[in-house]
ZAMARGU-4260 file (C-alpha; in steps of 0.2 Angstrom, whole numbers, plus 5000, padded with zeros to 4 digits):
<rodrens>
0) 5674/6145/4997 | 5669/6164/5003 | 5683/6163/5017 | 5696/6159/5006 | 5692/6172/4993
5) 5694/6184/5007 | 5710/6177/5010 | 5718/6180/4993 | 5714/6187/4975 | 5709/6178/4960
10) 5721/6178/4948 | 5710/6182/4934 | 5708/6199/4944 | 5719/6215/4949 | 5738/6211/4950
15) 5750/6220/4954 | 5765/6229/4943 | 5779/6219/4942 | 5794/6228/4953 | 5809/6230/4945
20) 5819/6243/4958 | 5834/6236/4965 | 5836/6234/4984 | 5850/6250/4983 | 5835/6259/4972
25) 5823/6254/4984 | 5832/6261/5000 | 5835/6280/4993 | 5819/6280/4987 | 5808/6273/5000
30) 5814/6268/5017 | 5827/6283/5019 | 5814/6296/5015 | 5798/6284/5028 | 5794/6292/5042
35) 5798/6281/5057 | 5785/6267/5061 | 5774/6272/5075 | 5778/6255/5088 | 5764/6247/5099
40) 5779/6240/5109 | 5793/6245/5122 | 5809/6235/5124 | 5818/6235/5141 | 5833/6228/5142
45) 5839/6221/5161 | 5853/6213/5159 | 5870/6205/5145 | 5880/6192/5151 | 5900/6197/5152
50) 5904/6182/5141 | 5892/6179/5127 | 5880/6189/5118 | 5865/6182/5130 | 5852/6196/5135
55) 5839/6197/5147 | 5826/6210/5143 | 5808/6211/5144 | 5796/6214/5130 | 5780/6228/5134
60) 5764/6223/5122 | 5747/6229/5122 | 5741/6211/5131 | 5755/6210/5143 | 5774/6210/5148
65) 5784/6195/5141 | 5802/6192/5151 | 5816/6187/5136 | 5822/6178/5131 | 5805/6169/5127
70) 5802/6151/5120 | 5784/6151/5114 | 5772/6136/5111 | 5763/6135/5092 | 5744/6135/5093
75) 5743/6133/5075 | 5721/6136/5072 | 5720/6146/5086 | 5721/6128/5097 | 5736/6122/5105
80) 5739/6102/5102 | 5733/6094/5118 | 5730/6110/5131 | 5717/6120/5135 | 5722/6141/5135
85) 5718/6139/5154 | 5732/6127/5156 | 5741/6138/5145 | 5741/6153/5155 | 5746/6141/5171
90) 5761/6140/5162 | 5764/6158/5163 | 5765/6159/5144 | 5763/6177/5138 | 5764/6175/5123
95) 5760/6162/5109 | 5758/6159/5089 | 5742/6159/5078 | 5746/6153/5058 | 5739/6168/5046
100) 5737/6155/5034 | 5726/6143/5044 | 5714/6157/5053 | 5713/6165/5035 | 5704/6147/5028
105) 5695/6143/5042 | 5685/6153/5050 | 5691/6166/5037 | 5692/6186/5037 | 5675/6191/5039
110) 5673/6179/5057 | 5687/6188/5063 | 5681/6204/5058 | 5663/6201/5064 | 5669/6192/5081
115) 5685/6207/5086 | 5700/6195/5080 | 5708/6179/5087 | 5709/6185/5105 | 5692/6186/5105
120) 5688/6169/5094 | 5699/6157/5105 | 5697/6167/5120 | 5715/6170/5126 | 5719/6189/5133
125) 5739/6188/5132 | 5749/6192/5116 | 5749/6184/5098 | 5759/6184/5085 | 5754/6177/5068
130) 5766/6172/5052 | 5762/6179/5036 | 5756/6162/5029 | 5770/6165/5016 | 5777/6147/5023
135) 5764/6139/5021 | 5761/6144/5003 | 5779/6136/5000 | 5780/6122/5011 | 5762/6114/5011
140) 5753/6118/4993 | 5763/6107/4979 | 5759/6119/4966 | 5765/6135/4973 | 5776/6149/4962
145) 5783/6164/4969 | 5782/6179/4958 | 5785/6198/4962 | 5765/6200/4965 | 5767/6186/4978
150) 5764/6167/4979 | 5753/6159/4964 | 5745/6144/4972 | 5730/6133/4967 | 5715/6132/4979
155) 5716/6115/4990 | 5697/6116/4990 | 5691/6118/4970 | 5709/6121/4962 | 5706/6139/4957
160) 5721/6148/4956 | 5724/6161/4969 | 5737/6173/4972 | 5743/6178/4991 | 5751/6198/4991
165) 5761/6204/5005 | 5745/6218/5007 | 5734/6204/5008 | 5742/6195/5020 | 5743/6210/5031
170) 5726/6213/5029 | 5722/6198/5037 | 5734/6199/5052 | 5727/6216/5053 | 5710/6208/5057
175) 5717/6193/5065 | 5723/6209/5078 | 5739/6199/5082 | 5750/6208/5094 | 5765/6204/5084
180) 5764/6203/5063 | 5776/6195/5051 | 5780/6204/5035 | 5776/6190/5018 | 5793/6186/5012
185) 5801/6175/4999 | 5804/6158/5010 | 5818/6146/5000 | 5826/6133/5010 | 5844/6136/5014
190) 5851/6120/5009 | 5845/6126/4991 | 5859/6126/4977 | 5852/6140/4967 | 5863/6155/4973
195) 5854/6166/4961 | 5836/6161/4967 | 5843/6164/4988 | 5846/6182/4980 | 5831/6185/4972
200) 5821/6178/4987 | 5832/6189/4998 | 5829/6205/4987 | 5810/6202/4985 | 5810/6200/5003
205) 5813/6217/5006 | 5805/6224/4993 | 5790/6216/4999 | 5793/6223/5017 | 5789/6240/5007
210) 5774/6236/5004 | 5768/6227/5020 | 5773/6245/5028 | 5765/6256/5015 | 5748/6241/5017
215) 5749/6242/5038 | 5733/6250/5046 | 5737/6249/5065 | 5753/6253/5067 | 5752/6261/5083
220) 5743/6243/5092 | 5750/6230/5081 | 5769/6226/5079 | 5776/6222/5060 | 5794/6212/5060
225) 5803/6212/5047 | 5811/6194/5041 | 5830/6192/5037 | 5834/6182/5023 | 5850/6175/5012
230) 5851/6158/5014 | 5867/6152/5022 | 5879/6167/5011 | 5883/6177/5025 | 5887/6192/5013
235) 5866/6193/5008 | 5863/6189/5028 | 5874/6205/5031 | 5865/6215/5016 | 5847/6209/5022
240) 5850/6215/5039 | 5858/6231/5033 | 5841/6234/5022 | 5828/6229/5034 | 5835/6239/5048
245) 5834/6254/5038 | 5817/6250/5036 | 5815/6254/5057 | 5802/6240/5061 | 5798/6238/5079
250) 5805/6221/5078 | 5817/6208/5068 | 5814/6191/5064 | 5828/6179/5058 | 5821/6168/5045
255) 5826/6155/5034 | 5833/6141/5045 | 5829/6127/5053 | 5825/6118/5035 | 5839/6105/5036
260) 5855/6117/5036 | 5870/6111/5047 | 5870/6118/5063 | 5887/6125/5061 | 5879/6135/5045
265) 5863/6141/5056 | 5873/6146/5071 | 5885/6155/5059 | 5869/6166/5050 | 5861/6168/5069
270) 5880/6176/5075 | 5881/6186/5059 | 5864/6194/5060 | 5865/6197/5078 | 5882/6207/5076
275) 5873/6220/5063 | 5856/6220/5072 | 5852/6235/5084 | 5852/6231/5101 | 5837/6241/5106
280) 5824/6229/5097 | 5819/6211/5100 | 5828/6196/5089 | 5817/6183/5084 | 5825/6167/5076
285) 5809/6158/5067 | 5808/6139/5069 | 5818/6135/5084 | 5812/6124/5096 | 5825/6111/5101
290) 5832/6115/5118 | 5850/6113/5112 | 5848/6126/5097 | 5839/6138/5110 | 5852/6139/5123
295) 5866/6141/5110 | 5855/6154/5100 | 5853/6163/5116 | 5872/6162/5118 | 5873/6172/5101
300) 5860/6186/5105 | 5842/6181/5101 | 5828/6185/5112 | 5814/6173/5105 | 5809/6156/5099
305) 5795/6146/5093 | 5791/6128/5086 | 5780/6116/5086 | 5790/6101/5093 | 5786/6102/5112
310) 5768/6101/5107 | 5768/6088/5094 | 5766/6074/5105 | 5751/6066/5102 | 5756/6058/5086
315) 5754/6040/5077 | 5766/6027/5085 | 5774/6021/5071 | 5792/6019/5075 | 5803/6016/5058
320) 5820/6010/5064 | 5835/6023/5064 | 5826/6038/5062 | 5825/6053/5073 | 5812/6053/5087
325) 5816/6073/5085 | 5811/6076/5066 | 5799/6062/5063 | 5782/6067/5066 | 5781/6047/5068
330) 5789/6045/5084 | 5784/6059/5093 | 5769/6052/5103 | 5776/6048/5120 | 5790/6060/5120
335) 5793/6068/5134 | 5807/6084/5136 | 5818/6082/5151 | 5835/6090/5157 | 5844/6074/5152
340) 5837/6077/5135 | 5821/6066/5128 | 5812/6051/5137 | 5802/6039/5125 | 5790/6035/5137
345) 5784/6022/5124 | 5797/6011/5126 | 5796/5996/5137 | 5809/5999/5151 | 5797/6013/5158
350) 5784/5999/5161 | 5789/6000/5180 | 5800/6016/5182 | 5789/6024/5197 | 5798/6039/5196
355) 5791/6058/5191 | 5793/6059/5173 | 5805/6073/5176 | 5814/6072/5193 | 5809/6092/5202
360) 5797/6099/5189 | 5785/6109/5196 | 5773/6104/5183 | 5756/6098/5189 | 5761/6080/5181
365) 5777/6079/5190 | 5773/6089/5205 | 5768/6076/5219 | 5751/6075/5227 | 5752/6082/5243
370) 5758/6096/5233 | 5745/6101/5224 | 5749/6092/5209 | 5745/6075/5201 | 5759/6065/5206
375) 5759/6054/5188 | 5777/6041/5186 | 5784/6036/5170 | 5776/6019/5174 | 5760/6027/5171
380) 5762/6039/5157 | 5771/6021/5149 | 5752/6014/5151 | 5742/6027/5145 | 5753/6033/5129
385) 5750/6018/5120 | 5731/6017/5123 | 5722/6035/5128 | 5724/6054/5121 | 5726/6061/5139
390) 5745/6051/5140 | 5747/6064/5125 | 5737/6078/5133 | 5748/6077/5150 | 5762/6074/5140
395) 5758/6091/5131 | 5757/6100/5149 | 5774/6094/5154 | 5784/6100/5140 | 5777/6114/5138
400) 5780/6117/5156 | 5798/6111/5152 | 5801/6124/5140 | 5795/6139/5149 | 5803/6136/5166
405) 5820/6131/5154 | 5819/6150/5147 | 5815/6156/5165 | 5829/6150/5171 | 5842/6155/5155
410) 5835/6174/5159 | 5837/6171/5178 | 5855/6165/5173 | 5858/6179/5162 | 5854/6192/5175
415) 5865/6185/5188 | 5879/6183/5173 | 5880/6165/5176 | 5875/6159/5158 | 5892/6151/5155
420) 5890/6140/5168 | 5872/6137/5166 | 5878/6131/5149 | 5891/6119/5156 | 5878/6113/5168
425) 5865/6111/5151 | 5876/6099/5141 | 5883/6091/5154 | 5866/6084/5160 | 5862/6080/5142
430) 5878/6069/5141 | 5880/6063/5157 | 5896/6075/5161 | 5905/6065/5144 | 5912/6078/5136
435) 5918/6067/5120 | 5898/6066/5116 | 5896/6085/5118 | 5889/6090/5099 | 5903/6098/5091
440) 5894/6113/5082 | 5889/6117/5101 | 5905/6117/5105 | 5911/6129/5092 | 5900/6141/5092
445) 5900/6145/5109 | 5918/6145/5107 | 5916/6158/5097 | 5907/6168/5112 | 5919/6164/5123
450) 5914/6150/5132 | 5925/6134/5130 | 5915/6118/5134 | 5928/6105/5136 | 5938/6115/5147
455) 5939/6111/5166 | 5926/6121/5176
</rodrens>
């Protein structure tokens, strides 16, 4: 197909040299001798809380101001999963993610270059940031290889082989005109044994970063983050950042994580990065949705979040016995997120609970009539989950919702240094104030920060 020959190269054409400099080669004779990147961004920082590493800043773009730290819904094909960009934007989102990957298959480059990018094709006029649909490569495409020209994949539409270069996939995000561009990097899972493959992903990581600089025509109204990598070693974590913050891009991403690693391990890469990283420029941790993983996160210095959970309600209903309702795709239709942690608004002992699904959300789900809003009960989303694709689509409304006031209120916490005890408060509710069920990963790393969640307020 013509769209996804603009996405990639044929193999059988042009590829690239093999690179064989070393990351230490690589920084004398590139990124030290750069000029600094031009930035279509300003990052104002408001506020640090006393005890932890929490910051409270606010993010300038060319489509608007975002307030950090920032949680920010996954419209995947330029469409998010049960909302309309209208309802979006009540939501006071600023800021949202398009997949490079997806927009480069369908409607392909030379729509977005005919129409003036996604802002204009899905008709949102906030901020964008797009991946570099190196993820993708990996993750969804069996037959997927890395090499140093980039990831060798087969076409899912007539099996040709194709090949995905980090110029490439800047050239798209370039015509995709996202506000916020991710470098291509070398994506292995951390729970990976091969030690020597998290190196070489970590080193061609940044050797591709080289070249998505040098292959970057809009600098000056299109942000280019750079992607930490090195698996769960803190020692390459340390060395990535070292590397990539030589490189001066506007922003830094934290990547890697969020692929089955303990939570200990992710919190202790999160804390290591963060200690290197300059404090002048965003943090983004990639792949972070759960509200737990976010507060702590926040806890240990980053700024931004994304994932595709809060959105991924409207789902099949199968419910395999013992699983997660959290990481099976399965479950997740009739999910909603609530300051006591999930509802499953499928099961029956919400058949006659005639309460707001979430007790004080300002959502128009929750919010009552005489309010403005729809006044909707657990009783009724129960009904409607099981039978109609608006139980998902209200659903959708309220978690996002959820999420957004929830980042409101860690930044309002965070200015008024009270985020220790708004993290008190936070897993207290969750477990009902029972400190034995507080998850002890949690419990350790804000430790680390200084706050102690088991001791006596």
């Amino acid at each position: 197909m013509l769209c996804h020959r603009l996405l990639v190269r044929r193999l059988a054409k042009t590829s690239y040299p093999t690179l064989s400099l070393s990351i230490a080669t690589m920084s004398t004779t590139t990124a030290s001798t750069r000029k600094p990147m031009p930035s279509a961004l300003t990052f104002d920082r408001h506020a640090k809380c006393s005890t932890t590493k929490a910051r409270a800043s606010t993010l300038h773009l060319p489509h608007g101001s975002v307030p950090l730290p920032i949680f920010m819904p996954v419209a995947t094909q330029a469409s998010l999963k049960g909302l309309t960009y209208d309802q979006l934007r009540e939501t006071g989102c600023m800021l949202c993610l398009n997949n490079t990957y997806h927009l480069g298959l369908k409607p392909g480059q030379a729509v977005l270059d005919a129409v003036g990018g996604a802002h204009k094709l899905q008709g949102w006029d906030r901020n964008l940031l797009t991946d570099s649909g190196g993820f993708q490569m990996v993750s969804l495409l069996k037959l997927a290889t890395v090499t140093e020209e980039g990831v060798r994949f087969l076409s899912p539409h007539d099996g040709s082989p194709m090949l995905l270069t980090p110029e490439h996939s800047i050239s798209l995000q370039n015509s995709i005109g996202s506000d916020i561009i991710m470098q291509l990097d070398d994506v292995i899972a951390t729970t990976s044994p091969d030690h020597a493959r998290i190196k070489e992903a970590m080193d061609r990581s940044v050797r591709w970063l080289d070249r998505c600089i040098e292959e970057h025509k809009y600098p000056e109204r299109q942000n280019l983050f750079c992607i930490i990598q090195g698996g769960l070693d803190l020692e390459l974590r340390k060395q990535c950042c070292e590397e990539m913050v030589a490189r001066d891009t506007p922003g830094v991403a934290i990547g890697g994580l969020s692929g089955g690693e303990a939570k200990e391990e992710f919190c202790k890469v999160v804390h290591t990065c963060t200690e290197i990283l300059p404090e002048h420029k965003p943090r983004y941790v990639m792949g972070v949705g759960y509200p737990e993983d976010i507060v702590v996160a926040v806890a240990l210095g980053a700024d931004m979040f994304d994932c595709v959970w809060p959105t991924r309600t409207a789902v099949r209903l199968n419910k395999p016995c013992g699983s997660d309702p959290r990481t099976d795709i399965n479950q997740r239709f009739g999910d909603a997120i609530v300051s006591s942690g999930t509802l499953k608004l499928s099961h029956k002992s919400f058949s006659d609970d005639f309460r707001p699904v979430e007790e004080g959300c300002t959502c128009i789900c929750c919010r009552p009539t005489d309010q403005g809003g729809l006044g909707l009960t657990r009783a009724y989303m129960h009904h409607i989950t099981a039978k109609e694709t608006v139980g998902a689509h209200l659903l959708t409304i309220h978690n996002v919702h959820y999420m957004l006031n929830m980042m409101g209120k860690i930044r309002q916490a965070i200015i008024d240094d009270q985020y220790s005890a708004f993290l008190r408060k936070f897993f207290s509710d969750i477990y009902e104030g029972d400190k034995s069920k507080f998850p002890e990963w949690a419990v350790g790393a804000l430790r680390g920060v200084g706050v102690d969640l088991l001791a006596d307020s």
